[in-house]
N, CA and C atoms of all chains as a GROMACS GRO file, in nm:
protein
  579
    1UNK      N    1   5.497   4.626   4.496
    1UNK     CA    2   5.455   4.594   4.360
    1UNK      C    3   5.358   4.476   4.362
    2UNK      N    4   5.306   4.431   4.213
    2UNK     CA    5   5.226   4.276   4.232
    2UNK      C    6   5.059   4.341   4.286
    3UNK      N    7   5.040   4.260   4.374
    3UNK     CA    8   4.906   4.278   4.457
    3UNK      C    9   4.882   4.446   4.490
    4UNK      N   10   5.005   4.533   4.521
    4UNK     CA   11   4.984   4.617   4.579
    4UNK      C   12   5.012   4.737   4.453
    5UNK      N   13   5.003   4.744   4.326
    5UNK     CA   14   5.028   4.833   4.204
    5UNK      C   15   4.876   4.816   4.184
    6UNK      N   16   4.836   4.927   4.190
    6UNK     CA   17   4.700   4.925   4.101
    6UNK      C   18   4.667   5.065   4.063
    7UNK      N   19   4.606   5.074   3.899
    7UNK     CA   20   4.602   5.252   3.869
    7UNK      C   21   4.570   5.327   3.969
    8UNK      N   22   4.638   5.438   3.924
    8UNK     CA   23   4.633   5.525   3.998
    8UNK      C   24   4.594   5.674   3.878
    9UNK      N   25   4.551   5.764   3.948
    9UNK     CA   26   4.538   5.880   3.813
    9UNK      C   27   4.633   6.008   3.913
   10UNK      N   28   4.668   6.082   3.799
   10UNK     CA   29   4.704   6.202   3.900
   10UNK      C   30   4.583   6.321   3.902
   11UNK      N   31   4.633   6.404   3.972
   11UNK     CA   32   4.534   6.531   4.002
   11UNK      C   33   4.564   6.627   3.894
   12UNK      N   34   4.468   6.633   3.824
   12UNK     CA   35   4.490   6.785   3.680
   12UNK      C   36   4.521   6.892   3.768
   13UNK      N   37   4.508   6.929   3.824
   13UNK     CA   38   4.558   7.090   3.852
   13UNK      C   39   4.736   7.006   3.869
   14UNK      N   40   4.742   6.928   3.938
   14UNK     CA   41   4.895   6.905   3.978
   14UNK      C   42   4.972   6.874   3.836
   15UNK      N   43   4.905   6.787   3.767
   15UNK     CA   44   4.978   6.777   3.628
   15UNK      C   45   5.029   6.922   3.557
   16UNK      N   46   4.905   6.992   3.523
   16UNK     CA   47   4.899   7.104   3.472
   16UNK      C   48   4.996   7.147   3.501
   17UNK      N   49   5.037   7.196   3.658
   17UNK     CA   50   5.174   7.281   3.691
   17UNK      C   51   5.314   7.207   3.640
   18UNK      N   52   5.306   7.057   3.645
   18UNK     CA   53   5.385   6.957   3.584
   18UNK      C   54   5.454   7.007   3.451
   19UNK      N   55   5.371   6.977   3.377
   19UNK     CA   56   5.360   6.991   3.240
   19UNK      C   57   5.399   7.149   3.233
   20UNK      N   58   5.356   7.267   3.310
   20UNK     CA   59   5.402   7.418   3.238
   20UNK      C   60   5.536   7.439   3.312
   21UNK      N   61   5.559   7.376   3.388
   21UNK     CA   62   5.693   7.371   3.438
   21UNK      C   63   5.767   7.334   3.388
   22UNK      N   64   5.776   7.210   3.311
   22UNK     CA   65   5.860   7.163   3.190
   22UNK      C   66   5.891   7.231   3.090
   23UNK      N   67   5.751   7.296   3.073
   23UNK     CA   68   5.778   7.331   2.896
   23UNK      C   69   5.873   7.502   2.958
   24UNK      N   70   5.799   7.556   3.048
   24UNK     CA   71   5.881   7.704   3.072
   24UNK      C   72   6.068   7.631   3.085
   25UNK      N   73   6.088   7.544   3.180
   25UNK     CA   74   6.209   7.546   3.200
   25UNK      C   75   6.288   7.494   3.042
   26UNK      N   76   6.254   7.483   2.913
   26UNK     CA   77   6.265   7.420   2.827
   26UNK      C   78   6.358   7.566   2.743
   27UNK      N   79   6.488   7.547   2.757
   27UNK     CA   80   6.573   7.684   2.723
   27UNK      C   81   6.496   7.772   2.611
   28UNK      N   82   6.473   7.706   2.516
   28UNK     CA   83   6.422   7.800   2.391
   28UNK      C   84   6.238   7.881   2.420
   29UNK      N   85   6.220   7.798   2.539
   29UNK     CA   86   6.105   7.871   2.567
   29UNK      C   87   6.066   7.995   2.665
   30UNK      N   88   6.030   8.100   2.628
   30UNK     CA   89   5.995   8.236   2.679
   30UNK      C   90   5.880   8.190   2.766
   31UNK      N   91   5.921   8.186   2.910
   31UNK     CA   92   5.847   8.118   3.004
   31UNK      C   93   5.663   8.206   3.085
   32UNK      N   94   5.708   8.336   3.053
   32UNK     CA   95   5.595   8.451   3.032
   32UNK      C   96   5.471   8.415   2.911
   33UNK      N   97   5.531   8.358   2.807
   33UNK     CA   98   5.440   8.284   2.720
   33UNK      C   99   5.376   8.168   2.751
   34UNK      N  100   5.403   8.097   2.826
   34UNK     CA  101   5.338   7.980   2.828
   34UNK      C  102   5.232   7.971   2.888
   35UNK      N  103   5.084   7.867   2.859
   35UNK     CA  104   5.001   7.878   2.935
   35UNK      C  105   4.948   7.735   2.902
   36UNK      N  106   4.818   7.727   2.979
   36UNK     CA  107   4.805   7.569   2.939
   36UNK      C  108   4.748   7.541   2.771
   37UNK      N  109   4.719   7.690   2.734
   37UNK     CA  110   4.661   7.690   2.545
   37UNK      C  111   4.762   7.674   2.483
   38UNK      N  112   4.932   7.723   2.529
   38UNK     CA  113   4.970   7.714   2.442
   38UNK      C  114   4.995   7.589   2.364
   39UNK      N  115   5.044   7.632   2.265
   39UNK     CA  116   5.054   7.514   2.099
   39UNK      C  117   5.242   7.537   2.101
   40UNK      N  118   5.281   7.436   2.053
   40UNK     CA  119   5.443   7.446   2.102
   40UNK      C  120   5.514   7.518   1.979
   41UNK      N  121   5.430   7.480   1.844
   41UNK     CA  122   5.513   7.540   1.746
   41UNK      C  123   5.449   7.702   1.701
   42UNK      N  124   5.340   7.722   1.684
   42UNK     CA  125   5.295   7.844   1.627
   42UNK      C  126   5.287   7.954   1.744
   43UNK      N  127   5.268   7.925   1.918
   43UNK     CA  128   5.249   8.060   2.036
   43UNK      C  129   5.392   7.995   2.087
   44UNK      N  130   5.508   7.932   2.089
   44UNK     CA  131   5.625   7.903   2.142
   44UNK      C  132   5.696   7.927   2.073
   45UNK      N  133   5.737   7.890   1.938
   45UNK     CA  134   5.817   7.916   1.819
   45UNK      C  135   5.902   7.812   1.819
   46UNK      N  136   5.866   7.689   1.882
   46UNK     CA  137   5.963   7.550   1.899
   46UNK      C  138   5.921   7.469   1.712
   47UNK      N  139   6.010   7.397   1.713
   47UNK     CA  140   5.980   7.353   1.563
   47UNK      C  141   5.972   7.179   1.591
   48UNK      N  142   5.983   7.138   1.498
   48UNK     CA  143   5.916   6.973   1.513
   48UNK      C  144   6.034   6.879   1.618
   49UNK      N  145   6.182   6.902   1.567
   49UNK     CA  146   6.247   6.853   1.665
   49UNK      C  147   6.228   6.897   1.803
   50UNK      N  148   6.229   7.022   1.852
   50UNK     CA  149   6.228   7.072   1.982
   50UNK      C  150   6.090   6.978   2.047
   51UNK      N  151   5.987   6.981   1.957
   51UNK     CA  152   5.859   6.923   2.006
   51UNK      C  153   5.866   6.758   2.054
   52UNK      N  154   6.002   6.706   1.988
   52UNK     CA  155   5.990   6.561   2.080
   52UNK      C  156   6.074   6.560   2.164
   53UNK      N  157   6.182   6.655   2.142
   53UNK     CA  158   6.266   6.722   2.298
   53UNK      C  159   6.116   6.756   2.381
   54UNK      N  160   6.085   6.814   2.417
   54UNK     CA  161   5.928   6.876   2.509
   54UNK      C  162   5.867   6.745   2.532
   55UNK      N  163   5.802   6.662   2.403
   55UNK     CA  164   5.723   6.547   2.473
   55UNK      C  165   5.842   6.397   2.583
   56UNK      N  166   5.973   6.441   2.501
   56UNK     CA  167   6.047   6.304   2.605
   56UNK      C  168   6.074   6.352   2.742
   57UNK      N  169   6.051   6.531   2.733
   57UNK     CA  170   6.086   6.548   2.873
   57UNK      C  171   5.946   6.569   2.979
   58UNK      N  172   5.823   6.553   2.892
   58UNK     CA  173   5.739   6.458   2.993
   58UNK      C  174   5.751   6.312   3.034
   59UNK      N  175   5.801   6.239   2.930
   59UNK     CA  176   5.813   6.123   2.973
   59UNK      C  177   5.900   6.108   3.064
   60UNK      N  178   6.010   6.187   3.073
   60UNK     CA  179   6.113   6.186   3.218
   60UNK      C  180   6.061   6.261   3.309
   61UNK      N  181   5.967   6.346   3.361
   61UNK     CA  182   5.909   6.372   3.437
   61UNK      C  183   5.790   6.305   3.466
   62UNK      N  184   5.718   6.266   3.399
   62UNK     CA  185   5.612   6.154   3.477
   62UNK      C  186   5.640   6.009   3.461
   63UNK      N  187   5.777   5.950   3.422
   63UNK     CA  188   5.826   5.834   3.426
   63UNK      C  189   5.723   5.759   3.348
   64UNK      N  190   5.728   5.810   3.203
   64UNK     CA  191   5.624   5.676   3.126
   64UNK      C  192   5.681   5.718   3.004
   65UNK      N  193   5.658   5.633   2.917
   65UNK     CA  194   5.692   5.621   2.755
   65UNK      C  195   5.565   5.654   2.654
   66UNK      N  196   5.568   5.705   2.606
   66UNK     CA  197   5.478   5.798   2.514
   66UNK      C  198   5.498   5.742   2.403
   67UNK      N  199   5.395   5.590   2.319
   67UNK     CA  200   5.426   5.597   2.196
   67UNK      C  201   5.448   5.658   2.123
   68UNK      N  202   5.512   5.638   1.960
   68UNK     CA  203   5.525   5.728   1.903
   68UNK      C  204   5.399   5.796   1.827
   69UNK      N  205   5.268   5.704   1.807
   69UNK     CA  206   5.147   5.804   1.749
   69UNK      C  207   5.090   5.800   1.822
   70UNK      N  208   5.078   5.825   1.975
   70UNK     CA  209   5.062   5.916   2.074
   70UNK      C  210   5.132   6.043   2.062
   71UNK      N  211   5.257   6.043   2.070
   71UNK     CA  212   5.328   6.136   2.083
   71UNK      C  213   5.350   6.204   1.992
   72UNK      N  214   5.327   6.173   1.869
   72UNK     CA  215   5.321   6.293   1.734
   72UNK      C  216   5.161   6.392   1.770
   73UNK      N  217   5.093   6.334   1.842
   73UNK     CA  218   4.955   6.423   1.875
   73UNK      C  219   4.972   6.547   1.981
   74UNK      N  220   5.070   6.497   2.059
   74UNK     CA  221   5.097   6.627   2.164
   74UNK      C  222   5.159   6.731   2.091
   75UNK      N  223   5.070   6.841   2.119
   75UNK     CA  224   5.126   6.976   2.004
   75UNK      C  225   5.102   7.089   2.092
   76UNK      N  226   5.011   7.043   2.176
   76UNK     CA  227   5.008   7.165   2.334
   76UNK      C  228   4.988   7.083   2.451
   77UNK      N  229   5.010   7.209   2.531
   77UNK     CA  230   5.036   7.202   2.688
   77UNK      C  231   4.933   7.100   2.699
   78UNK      N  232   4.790   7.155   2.694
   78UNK     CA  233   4.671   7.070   2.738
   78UNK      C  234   4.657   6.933   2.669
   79UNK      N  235   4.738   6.893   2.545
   79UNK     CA  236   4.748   6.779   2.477
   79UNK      C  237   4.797   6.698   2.559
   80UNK      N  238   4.955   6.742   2.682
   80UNK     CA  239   5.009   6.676   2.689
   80UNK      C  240   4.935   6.650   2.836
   81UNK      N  241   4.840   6.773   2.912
   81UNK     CA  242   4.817   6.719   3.015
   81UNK      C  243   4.706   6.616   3.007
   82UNK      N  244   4.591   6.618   2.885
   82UNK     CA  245   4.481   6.540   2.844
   82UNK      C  246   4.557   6.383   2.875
   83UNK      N  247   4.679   6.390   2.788
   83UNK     CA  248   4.728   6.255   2.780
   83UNK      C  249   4.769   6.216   2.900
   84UNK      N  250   4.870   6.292   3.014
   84UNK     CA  251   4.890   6.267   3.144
   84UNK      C  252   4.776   6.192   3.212
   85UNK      N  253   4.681   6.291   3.209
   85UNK     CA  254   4.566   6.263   3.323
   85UNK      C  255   4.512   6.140   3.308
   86UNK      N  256   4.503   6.079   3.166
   86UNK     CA  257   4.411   5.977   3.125
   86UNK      C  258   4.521   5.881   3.118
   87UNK      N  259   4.681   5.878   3.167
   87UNK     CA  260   4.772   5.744   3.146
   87UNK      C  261   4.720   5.700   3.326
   88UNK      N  262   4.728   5.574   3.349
   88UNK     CA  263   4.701   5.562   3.451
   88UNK      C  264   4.894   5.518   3.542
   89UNK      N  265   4.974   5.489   3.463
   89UNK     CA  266   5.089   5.478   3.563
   89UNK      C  267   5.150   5.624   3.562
   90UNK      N  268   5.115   5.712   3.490
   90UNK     CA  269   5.189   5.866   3.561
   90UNK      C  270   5.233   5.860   3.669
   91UNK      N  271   5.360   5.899   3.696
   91UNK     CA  272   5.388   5.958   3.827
   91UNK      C  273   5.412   6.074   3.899
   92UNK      N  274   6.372   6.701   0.472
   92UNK     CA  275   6.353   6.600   0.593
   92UNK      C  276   6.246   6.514   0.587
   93UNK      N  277   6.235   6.368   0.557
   93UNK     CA  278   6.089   6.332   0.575
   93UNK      C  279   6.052   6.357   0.693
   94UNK      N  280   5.912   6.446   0.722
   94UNK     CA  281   5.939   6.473   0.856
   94UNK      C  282   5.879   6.339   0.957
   95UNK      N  283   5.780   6.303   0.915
   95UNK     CA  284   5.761   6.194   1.056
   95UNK      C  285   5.868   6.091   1.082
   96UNK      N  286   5.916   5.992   0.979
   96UNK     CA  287   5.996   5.933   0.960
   96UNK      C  288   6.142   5.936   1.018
   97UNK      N  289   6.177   6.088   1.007
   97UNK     CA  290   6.312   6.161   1.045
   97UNK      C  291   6.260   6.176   1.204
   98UNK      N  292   6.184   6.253   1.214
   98UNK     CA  293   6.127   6.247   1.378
   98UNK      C  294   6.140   6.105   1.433
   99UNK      N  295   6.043   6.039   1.372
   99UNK     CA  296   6.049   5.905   1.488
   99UNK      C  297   6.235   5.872   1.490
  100UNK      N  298   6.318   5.875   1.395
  100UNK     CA  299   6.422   5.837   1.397
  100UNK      C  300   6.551   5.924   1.549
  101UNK      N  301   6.476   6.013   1.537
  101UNK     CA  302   6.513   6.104   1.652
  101UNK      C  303   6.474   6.094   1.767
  102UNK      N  304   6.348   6.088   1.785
  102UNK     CA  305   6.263   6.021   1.922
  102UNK      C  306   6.370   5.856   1.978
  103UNK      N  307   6.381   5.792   1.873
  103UNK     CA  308   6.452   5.653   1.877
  103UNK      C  309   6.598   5.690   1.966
  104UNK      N  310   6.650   5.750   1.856
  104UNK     CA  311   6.793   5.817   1.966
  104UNK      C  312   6.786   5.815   2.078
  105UNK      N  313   6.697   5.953   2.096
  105UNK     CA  314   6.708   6.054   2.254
  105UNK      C  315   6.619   5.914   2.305
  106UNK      N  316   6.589   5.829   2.300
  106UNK     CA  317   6.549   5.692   2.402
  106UNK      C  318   6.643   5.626   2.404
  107UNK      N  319   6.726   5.592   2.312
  107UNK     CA  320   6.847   5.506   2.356
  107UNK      C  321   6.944   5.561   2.400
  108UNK      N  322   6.940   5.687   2.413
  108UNK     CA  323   7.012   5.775   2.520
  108UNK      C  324   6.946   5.730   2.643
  109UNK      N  325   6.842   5.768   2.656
  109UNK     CA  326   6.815   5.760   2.799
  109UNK      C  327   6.845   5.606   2.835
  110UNK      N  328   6.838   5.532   2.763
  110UNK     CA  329   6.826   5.365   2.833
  110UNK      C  330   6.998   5.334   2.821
  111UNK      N  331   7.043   5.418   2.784
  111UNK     CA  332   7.223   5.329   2.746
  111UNK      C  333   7.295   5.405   2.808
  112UNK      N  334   7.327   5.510   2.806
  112UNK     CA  335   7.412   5.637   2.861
  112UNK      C  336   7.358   5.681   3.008
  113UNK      N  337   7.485   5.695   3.064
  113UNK     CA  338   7.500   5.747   3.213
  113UNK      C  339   7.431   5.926   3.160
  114UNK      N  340   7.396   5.982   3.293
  114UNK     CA  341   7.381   6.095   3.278
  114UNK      C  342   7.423   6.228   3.175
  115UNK      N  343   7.597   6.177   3.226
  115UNK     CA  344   7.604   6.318   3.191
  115UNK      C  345   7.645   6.309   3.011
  116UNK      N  346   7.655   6.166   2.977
  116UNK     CA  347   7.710   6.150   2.878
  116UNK      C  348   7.544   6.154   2.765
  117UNK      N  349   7.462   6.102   2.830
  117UNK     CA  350   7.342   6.133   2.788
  117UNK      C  351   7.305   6.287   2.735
  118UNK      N  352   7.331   6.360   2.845
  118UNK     CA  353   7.296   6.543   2.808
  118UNK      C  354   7.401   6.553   2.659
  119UNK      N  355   7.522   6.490   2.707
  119UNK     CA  356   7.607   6.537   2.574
  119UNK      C  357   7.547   6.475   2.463
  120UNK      N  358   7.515   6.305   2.454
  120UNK     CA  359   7.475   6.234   2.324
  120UNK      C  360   7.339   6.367   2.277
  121UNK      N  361   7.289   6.407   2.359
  121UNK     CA  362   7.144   6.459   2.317
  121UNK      C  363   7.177   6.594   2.265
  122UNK      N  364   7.278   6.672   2.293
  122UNK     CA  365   7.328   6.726   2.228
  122UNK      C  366   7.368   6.797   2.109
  123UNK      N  367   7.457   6.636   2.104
  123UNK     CA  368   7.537   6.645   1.962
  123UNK      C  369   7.438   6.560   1.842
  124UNK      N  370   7.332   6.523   1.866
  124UNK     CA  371   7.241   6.438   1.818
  124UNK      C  372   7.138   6.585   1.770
  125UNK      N  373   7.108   6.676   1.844
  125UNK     CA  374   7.025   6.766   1.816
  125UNK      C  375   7.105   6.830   1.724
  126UNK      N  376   7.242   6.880   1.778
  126UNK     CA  377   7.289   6.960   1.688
  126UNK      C  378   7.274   6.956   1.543
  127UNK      N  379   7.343   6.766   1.528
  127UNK     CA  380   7.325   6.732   1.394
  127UNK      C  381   7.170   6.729   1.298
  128UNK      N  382   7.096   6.710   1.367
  128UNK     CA  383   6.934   6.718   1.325
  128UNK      C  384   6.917   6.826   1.252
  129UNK      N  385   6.930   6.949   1.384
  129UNK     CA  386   6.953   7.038   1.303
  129UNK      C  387   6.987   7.128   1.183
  130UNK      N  388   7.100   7.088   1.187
  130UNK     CA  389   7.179   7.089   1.089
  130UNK      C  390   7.139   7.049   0.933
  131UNK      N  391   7.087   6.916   0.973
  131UNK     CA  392   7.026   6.860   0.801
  131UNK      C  393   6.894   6.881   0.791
  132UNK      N  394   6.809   6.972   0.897
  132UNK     CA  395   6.676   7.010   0.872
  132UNK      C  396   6.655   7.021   0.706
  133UNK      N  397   6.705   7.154   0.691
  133UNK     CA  398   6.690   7.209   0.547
  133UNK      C  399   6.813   7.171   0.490
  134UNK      N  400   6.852   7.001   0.450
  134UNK     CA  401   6.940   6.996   0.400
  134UNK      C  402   6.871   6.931   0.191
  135UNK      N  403   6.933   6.902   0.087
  135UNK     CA  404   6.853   6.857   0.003
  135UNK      C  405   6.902   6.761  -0.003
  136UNK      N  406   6.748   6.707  -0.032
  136UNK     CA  407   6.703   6.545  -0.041
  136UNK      C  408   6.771   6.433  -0.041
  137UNK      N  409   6.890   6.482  -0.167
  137UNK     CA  410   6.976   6.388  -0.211
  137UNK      C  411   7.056   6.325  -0.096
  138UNK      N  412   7.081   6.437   0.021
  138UNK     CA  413   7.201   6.386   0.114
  138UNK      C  414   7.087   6.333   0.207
  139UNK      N  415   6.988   6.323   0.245
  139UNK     CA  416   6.920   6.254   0.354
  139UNK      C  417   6.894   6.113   0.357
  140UNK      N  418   6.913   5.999   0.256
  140UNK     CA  419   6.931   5.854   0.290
  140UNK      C  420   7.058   5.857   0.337
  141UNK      N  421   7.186   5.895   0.326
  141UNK     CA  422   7.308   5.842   0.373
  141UNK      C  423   7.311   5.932   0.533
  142UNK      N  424   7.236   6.009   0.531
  142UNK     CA  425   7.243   6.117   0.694
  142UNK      C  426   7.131   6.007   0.790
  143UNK      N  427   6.982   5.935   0.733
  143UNK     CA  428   6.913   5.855   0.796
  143UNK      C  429   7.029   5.775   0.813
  144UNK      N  430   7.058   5.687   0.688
  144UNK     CA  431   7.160   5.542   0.752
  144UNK      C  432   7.262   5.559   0.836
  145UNK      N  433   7.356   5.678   0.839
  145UNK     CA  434   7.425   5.721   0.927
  145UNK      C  435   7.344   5.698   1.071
  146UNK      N  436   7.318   5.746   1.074
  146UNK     CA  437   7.196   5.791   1.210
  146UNK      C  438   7.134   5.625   1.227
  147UNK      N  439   7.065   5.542   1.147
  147UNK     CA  440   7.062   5.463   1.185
  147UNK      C  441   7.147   5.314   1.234
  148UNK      N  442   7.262   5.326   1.170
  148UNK     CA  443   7.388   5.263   1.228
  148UNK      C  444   7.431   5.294   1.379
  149UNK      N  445   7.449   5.457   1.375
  149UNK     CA  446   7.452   5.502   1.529
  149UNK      C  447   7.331   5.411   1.633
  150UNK      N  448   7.177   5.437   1.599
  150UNK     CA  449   7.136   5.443   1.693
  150UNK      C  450   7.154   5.272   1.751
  151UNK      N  451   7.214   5.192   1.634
  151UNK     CA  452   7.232   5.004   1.610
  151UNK      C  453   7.342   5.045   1.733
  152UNK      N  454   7.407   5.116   1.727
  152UNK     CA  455   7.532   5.066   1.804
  152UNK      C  456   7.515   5.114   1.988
  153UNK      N  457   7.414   5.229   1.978
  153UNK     CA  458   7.379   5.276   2.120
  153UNK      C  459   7.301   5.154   2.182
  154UNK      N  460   7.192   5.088   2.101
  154UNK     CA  461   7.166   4.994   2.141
  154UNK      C  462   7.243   4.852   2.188
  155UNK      N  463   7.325   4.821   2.121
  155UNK     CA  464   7.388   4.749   2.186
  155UNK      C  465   7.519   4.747   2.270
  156UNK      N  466   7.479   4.889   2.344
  156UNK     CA  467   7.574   4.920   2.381
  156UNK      C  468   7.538   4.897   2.513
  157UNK      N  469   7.619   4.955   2.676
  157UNK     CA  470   7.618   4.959   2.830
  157UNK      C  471   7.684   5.023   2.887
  158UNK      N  472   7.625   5.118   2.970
  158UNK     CA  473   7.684   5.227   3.068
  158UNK      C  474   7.759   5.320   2.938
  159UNK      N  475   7.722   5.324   2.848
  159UNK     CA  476   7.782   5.402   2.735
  159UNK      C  477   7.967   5.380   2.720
  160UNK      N  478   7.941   5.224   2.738
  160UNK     CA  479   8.106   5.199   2.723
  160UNK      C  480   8.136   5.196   2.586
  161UNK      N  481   8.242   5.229   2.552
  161UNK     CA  482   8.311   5.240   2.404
  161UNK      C  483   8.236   5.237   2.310
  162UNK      N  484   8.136   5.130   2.232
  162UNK     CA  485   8.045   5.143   2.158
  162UNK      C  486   7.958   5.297   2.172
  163UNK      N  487   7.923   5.318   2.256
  163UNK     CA  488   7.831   5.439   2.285
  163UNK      C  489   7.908   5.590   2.208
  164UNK      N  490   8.019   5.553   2.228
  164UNK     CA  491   8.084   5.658   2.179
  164UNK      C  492   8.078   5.689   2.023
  165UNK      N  493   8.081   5.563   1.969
  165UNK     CA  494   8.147   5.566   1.810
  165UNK      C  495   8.131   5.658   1.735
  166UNK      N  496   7.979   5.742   1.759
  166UNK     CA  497   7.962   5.837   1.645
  166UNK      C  498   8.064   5.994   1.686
  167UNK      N  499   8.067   6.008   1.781
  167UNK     CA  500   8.147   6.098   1.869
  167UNK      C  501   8.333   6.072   1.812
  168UNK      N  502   8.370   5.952   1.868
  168UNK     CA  503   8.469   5.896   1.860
  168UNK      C  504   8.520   5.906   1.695
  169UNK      N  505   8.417   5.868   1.555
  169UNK     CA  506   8.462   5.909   1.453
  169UNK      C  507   8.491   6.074   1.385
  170UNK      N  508   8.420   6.127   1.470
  170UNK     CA  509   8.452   6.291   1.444
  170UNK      C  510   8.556   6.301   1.523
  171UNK      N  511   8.608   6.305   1.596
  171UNK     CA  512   8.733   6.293   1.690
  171UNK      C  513   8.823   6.240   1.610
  172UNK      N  514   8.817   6.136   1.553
  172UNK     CA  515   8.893   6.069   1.470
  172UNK      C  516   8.952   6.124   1.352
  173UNK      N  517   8.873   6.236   1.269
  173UNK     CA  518   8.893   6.275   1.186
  173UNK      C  519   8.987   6.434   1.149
  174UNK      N  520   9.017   6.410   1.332
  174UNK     CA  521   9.079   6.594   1.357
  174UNK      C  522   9.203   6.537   1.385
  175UNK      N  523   9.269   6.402   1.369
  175UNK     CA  524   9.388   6.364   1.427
  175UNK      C  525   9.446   6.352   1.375
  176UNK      N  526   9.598   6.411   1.385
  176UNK     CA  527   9.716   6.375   1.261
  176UNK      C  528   9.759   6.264   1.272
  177UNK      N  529   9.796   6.221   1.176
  177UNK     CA  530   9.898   6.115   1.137
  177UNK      C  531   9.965   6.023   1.243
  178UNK      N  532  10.034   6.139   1.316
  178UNK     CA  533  10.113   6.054   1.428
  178UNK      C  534   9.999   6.040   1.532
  179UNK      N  535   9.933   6.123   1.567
  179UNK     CA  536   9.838   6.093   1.684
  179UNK      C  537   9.776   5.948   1.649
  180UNK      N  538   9.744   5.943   1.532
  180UNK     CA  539   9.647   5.821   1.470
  180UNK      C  540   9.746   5.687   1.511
  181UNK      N  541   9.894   5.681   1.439
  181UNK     CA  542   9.948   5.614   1.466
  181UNK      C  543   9.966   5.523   1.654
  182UNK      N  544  10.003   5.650   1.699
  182UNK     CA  545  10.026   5.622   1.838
  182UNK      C  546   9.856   5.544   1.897
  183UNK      N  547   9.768   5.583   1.850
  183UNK     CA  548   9.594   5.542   1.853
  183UNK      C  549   9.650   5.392   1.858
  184UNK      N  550   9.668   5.397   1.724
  184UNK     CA  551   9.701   5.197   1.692
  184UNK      C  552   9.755   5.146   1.768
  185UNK      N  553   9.866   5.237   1.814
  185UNK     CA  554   9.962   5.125   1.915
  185UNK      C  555   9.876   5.090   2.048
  186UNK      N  556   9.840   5.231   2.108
  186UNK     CA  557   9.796   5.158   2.186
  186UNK      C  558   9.669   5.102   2.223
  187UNK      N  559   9.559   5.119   2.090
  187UNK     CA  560   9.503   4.997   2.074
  187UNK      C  561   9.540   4.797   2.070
  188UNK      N  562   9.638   4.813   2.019
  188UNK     CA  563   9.749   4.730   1.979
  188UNK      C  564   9.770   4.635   2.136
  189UNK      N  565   9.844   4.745   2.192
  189UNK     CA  566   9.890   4.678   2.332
  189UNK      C  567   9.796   4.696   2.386
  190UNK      N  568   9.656   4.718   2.410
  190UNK     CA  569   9.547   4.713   2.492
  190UNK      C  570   9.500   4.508   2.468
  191UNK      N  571   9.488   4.510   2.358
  191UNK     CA  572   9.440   4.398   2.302
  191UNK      C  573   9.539   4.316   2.322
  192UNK      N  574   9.646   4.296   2.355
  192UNK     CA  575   9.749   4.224   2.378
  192UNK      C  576   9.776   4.210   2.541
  193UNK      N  577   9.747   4.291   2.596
  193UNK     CA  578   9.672   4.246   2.756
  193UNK      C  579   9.561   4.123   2.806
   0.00000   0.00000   0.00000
């Protein structure tokens, strides 16, 4: 840590699989549906609660905290990987 | 539901789950926390300040709570509470009673 922490970004293709891996393993989601377009409530059929279930379980998979008006903006896959790619402590 | 309002209040939870509660007690708080959400989605209006303050008392007490000792429980612990007869309740006291007397 200290001297030796300095940003880092991850690799979009690696996020990407990140992120559709989450949302498929996400019980209410039909994992054949998912893609990086999808939108969580209108091509998933998840509703507003399920959607901050989905965004906290990026934050437990890339170990970061997602304000909350950050996190009312993630509404698809690619929202959430846009936001991944561009946090610089992702893990 | 106000919805952002009610959301962030939910987001708040399932974080003080994750920061207060051991694992497995976490999956359960998140749970029984969804369940209830649920539940008052489409509930009317009238009952949603006393279901927020509810909810926000809970999330007062997860917070000051650790390793999800006793406090962590309370909202759990009062539904539990409310399925117990008489004598079970009684015998509760006592040995609350003699716990505190240790």
């Amino acid at each position: 840590m200290g001297a030796r922490s300095f940003a880092t970004f991850l690799d979009r293709a690696d996020v990407t699989d990140r992120v559709l891996g989450v949302v498929k393993s996400f019980e209410k989601v039909d994992p054949a549906k998912v893609t990086a377009k999808s939108h969580f409530v209108s091509d998933l059929g998840l509703d507003s609660l399920d959607t901050v279930e989905v965004v906290m379980a990026f934050e437990d998979e890339f170990t970061l905290e997602i304000e909350d008006k950050e996190a009312e903006k993630i509404q698809t896959c690619e929202d959430a990987i846009n936001f991944i790619c561009a946090h610089p402590h992702a893990k | 539901m106000a919805p952002s309002r009610m959301l962030a209040l939910y987001r708040d939870i399932l974080r003080a789950h994750r920061e207060h509660l051991r694992p497995g007690l976490r999956r359960f708080g998140d749970q029984y926390v969804a369940h209830e959400f649920r539940q008052h989605k489409s509930a009317k209006p009238e009952f949603i300040p006393a279901f927020e303050e509810q909810w926000r008392t809970y999330l007062q007490t997860i917070r000051q709570s650790r390793d999800g000792m006793a406090p962590a429980a309370h909202g759990v612990a009062s539904e539990v509470d409310n399925q117990l007869s008489a004598e079970q309740k009684a015998q509760l006291q006592k040995l609350e009673e003699r716990i505190k007397s240790l």
